[in-house]
matplotlib code that plots the C-alpha trace (Angstrom):
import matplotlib.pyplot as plt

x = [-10.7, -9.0, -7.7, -6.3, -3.8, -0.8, 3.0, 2.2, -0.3, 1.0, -1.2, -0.5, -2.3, -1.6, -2.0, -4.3, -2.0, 1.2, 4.1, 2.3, 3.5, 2.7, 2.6, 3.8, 3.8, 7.5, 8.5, 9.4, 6.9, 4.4, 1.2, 0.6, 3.9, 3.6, 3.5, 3.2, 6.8, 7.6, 5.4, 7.7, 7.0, 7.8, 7.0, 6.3, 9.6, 10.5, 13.0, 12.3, 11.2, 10.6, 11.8, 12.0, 12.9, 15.5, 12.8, 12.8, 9.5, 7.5, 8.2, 6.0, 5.3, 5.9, 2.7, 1.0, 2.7, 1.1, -2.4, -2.4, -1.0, -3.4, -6.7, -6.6, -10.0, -7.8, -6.4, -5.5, -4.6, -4.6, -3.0, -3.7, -3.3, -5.9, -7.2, -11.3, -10.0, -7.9, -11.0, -13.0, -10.9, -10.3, -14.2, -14.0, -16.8, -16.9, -17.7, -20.8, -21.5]
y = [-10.2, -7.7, -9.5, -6.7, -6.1, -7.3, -6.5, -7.7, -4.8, -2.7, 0.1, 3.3, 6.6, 7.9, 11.5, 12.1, 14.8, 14.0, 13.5, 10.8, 9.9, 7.3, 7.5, 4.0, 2.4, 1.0, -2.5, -3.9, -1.1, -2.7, -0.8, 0.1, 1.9, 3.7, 7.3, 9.9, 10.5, 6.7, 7.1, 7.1, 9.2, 7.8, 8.8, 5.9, 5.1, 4.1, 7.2, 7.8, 11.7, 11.9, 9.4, 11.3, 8.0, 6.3, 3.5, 1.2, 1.3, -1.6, -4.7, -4.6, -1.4, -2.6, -4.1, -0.5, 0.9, -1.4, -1.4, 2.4, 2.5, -0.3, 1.5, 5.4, 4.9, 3.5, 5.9, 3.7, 0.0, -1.7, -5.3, -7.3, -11.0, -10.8, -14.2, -13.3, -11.4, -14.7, -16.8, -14.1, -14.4, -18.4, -18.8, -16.0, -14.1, -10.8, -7.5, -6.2, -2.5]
z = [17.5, 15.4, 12.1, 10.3, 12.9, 11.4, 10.0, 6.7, 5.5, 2.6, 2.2, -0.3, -2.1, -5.6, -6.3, -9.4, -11.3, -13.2, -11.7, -9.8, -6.1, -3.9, -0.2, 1.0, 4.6, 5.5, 5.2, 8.9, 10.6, 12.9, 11.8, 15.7, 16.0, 12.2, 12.8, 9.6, 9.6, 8.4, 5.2, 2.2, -0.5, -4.3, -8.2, -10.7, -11.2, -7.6, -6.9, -3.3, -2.7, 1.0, 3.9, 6.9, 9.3, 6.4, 6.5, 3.3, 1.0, 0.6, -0.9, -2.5, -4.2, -7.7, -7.3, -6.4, -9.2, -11.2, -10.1, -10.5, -14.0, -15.0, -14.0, -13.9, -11.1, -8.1, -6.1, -2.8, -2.3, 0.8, 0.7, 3.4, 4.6, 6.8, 7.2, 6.2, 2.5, 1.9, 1.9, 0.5, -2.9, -2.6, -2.5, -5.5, -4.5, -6.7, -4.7, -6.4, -6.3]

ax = plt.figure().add_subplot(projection="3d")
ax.plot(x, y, z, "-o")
ax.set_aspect("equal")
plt.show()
């Protein structure tokens, strides 16, 4: 069984030089059907730079924003709701390099 197949995934990359952009899936995009073109392409301050399909950003990309400008070391974030990282961080296990 795939879990991580799902419509609520928000998954987005920050570039590491200033201005910083974010590649962002859509909102309302089933994963399976996202092609490259649907990525929409923002700065920090949630201007929209590229949108090739019109698609709206996702809802949650103040949430990116934040993670990246709270730690310069993440360059990615993948939000999930898969079913196994829910119970991984209500049992509050800590990932342990």
């Amino acid at each position: 069984m795939m879990d991580c197949v799902s419509i609520n995934q928000e998954i987005s990359v920050s570039g590491m030089k200033s201005p910083v952009y974010i590649l962002i899936t859509p909102s309302g995009v089933d994963r399976e059907d996202l092609t490259p073109e649907d990525i929409c392409v923002m700065d920090s301050h949630l201007n929209v730079i590229e949108n090739e399909h019109d698609l709206k950003p996702s809802s949650e990309v103040l949430m990116h924003i934040y993670a990246y400008k709270s730690r310069n070391d993440i360059k990615a974030v993948v939000q999930t709701h898969s079913r196994f990282a829910t119970a991984f961080a209500v049992l509050k296990n800590r990932y342990r390099q």
